[in-house]
C-alpha positions in Angstrom: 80.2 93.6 138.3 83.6 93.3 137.1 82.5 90.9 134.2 79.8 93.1 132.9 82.3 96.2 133.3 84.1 93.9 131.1 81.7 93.3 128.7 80.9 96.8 128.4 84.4 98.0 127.9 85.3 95.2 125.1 81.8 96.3 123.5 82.1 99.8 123.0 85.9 99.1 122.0 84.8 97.0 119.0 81.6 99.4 118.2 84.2 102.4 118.2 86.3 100.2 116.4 84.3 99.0 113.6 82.7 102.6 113.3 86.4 103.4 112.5 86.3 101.0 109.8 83.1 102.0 108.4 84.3 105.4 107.7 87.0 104.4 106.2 85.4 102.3 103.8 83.3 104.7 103.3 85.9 107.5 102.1 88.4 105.4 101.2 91.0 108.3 103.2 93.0 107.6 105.4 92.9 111.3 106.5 89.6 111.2 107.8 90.1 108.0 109.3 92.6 109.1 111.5 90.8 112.2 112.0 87.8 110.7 113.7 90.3 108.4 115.5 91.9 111.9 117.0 88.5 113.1 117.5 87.2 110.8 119.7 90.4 110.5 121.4 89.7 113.9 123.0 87.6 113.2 125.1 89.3 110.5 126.8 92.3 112.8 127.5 90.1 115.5 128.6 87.7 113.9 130.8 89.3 110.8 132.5 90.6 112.6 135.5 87.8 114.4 136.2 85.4 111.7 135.5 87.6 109.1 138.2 86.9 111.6 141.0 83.4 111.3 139.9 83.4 107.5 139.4 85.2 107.4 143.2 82.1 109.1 144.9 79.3 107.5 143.0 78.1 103.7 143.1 80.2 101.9 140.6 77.0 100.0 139.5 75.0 102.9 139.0 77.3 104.5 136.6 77.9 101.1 134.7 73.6 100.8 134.4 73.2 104.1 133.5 76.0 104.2 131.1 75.0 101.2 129.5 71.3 102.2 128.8 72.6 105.7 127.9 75.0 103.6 125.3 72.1 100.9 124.0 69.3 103.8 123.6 72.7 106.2 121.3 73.2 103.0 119.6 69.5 102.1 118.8 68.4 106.1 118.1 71.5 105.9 115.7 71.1 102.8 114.3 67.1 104.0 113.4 67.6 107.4 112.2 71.4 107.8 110.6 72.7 103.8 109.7 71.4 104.1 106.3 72.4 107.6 106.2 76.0 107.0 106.5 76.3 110.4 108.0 79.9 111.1 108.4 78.8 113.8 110.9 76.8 111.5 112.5 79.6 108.7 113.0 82.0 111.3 114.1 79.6 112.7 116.9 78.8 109.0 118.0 82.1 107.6 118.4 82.9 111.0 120.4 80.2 110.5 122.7 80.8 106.6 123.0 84.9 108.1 124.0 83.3 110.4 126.9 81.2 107.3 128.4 84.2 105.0 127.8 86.3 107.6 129.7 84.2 107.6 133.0 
């Protein structure tokens, strides 16, 4: 469990990452970069203490499998209906949704 939490953590670092990148190439501004970055930061600061107390009372593997499909099936409905897109909207509401699974 601990290597696929691993896995999973290092994964949606480098998806949030290179989304981070993409818009930035994208725009070419640095504004907007660091806006998204602030963006999807939120959540994390919002959410981690209350999703812990969650995360303590519910099977660790259960949240990791469900989290994970919830992450694959965002990824895939993204990848199929806004990758050529570029939405900036888009991106910006994905990596802030990938931040609030990363956070519990």
């Amino acid at each position: 469990m601990l290597i696929g939490q691993i896995i999973s953590l290092f994964g949606n670092s480098i998806l949030r990452f290179s989304l981070s990148l993409f818009v930035l190439d994208q725009t070419e501004s640095a504004v907007i970069f660091g806006a998204i970055l602030a963006l999807s930061m939120i959540p994390t600061v919002l959410f981690s203490p209350i999703d812990g107390a969650l995360a303590d009372r519910l099977s660790r593997q259960e949240i990791m499998v469900y989290l994970d499909s919830f992450t694959a099936t965002l990824i895939l409905l993204f990848g199929f209906f806004f990758a050529h897109s570029g939405s900036l909207a888009a991106i910006t509401l994905l990596m802030i949704v990938l931040a609030l699974i990363q956070a519990f």
